[in-house]
N, C-alpha and C positions, 0 to 999 in steps of 0.2 A: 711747945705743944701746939702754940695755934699755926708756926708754921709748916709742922709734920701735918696736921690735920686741911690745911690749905692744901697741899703737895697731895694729899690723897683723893681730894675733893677732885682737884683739876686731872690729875690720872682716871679717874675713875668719869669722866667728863669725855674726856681723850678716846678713853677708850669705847663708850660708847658711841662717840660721834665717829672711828673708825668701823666699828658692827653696822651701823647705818648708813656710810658710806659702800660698803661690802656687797650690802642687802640692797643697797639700790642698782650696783652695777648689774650684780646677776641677773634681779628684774629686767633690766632696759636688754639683757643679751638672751633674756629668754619670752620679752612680749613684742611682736613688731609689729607697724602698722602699713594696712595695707590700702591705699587708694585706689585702687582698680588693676584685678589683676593680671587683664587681658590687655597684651602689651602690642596694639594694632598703628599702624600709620592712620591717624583719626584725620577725618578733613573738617574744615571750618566755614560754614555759612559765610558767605560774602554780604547776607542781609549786616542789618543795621536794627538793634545790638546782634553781633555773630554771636554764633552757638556751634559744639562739637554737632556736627551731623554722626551718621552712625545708628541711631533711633531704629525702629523696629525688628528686631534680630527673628532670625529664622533659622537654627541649625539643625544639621542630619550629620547621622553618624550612617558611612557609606563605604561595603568593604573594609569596616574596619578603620578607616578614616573618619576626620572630622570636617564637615564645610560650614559655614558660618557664610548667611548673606542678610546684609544689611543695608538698609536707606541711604544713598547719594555717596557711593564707597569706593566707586572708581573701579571696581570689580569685587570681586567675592574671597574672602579668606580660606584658607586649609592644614591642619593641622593633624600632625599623628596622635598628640600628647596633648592635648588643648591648654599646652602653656606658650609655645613656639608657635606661632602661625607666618606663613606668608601668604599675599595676595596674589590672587588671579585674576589678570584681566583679558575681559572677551569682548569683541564687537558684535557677538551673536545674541547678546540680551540686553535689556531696555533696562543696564543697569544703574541709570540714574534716577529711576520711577523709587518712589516712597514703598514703605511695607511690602517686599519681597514675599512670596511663601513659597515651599520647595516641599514635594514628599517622593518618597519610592516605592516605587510597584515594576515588579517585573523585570527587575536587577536595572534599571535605569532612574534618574530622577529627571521629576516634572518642576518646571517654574514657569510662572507668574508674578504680576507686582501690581500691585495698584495705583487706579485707574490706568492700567495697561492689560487689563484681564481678559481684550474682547484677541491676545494672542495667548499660546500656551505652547512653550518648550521643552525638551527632553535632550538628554546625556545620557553615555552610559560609560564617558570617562570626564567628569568633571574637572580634571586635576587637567587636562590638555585646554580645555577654557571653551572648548570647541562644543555647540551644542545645534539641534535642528528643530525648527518648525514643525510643531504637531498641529498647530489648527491657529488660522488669522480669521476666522468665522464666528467667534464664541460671540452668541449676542449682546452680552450686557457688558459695561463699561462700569467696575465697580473699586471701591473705595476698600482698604484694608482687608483683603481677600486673604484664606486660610483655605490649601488645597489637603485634603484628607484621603489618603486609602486604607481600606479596612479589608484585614487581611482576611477577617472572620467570614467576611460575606462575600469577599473579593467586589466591593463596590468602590466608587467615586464619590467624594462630595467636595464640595466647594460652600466654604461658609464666608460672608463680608456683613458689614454693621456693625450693628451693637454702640450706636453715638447717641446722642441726645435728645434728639427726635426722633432715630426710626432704631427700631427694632432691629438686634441680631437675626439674620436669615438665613437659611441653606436651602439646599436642592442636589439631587444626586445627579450625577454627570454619566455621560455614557461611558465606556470603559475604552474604547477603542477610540474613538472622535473625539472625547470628553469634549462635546456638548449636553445642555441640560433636559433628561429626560421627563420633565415639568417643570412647572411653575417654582419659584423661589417661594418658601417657606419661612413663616416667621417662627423664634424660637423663642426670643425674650425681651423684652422691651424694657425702655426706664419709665418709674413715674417720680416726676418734677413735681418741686414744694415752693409752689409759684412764686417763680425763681426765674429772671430772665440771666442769662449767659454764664450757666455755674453749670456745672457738672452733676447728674442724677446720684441720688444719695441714697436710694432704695432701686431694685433689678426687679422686677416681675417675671417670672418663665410663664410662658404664652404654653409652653407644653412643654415636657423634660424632651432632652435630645433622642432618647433612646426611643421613647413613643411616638417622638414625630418619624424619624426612620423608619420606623415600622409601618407605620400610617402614611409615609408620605414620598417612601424612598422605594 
């Protein structure tokens, strides 16, 4: 008896640790993990400690396509399917400048990079790499610039800041020159919890975007 009852113990042992076995395979063939799913030629800081460069991404979807530009990248990526991408590279942009920004108006696109904003370039086939000078006159020399068109009003803006000390700002841009048709505008600043060299932990809006626009664009 006890070794019929042993024999049943271990079967029934057996066979649970095979259902457990079972239930784990199927799991691992139906959970996968994914560490980054944009599978780009990344470059590496020659600082000390290096770092993946690639940092501030700026993409448009253009004809239907996809372009992707980003910080110290050796040119700019494009993709139909934004799983596959290849790079493009141009001598016509100041693509080794930090924070990139890119928009479209008027079936071409405009770029900028910061502290390279005082040029502004256009394409109207980005995928040949080939782009031309729209203005080396812009007056201000600005840090993490974001060029915006707004189809609704057909206007320009150009917004840069938003860091620790100063205030996010814009200004509407001419349409044709895109120079700025006034003064730069603040829109939201930080207030610091006296706090030297740490990041603002509260945002104050100085005015909503939409009101300063109205009032100031």
């Amino acid at each position: 008896m006890y070794h019929t009852n042993h024999s049943k113990v271990l079967f029934l042992l057996l066979s649970l640790l095979s259902i457990l076995l079972a239930a784990c395979r199927e799991k691992e063939n139906k959970v996968k993990t994914i560490c980054n799913p944009v599978n780009l030629s990344y470059r590496f800081s020659l600082d000390s400690p290096s770092w993946r460069e690639a940092a501030d991404p700026s993409m448009i979807k253009y004809k239907g396509e996809y372009y992707l530009f980003l910080s110290k990248s050796g040119g700019y990526f494009h993709s139909t399917d934004l799983v596959h991408w290849d790079l493009i590279t141009t001598d016509s942009l100041p693509i080794e400048k930090y924070a990139p920004t890119v928009m479209e108006m008027d079936g071409e696109i405009y770029f900028t990079a910061s502290v390279a904003t005082n040029k502004i370039y256009k394409s109207a086939d980005p995928k040949s790499g080939k782009w031309e000078l729209v203005t080396d006159q812009f007056p201000y020399i600005l840090a993490d610039p974001m060029l915006f068109y707004d189809s609704d009003t057909d206007k320009v803006y150009l917004y840069y800041g938003s860091g620790a000390a100063t205030p996010m700002m814009g200004m509407e841009l001419d349409k044709k020159h895109l120079c700025p048709k006034g003064k730069p505008f603040p829109y939201f600043t930080a207030m610091l919890k006296n706090t030297v060299g740490k990041y603002p932990e509260t945002i104050i809006p100085i005015t909503s975007t939409l009101a300063g626009l109205k009032a100031h664009g």
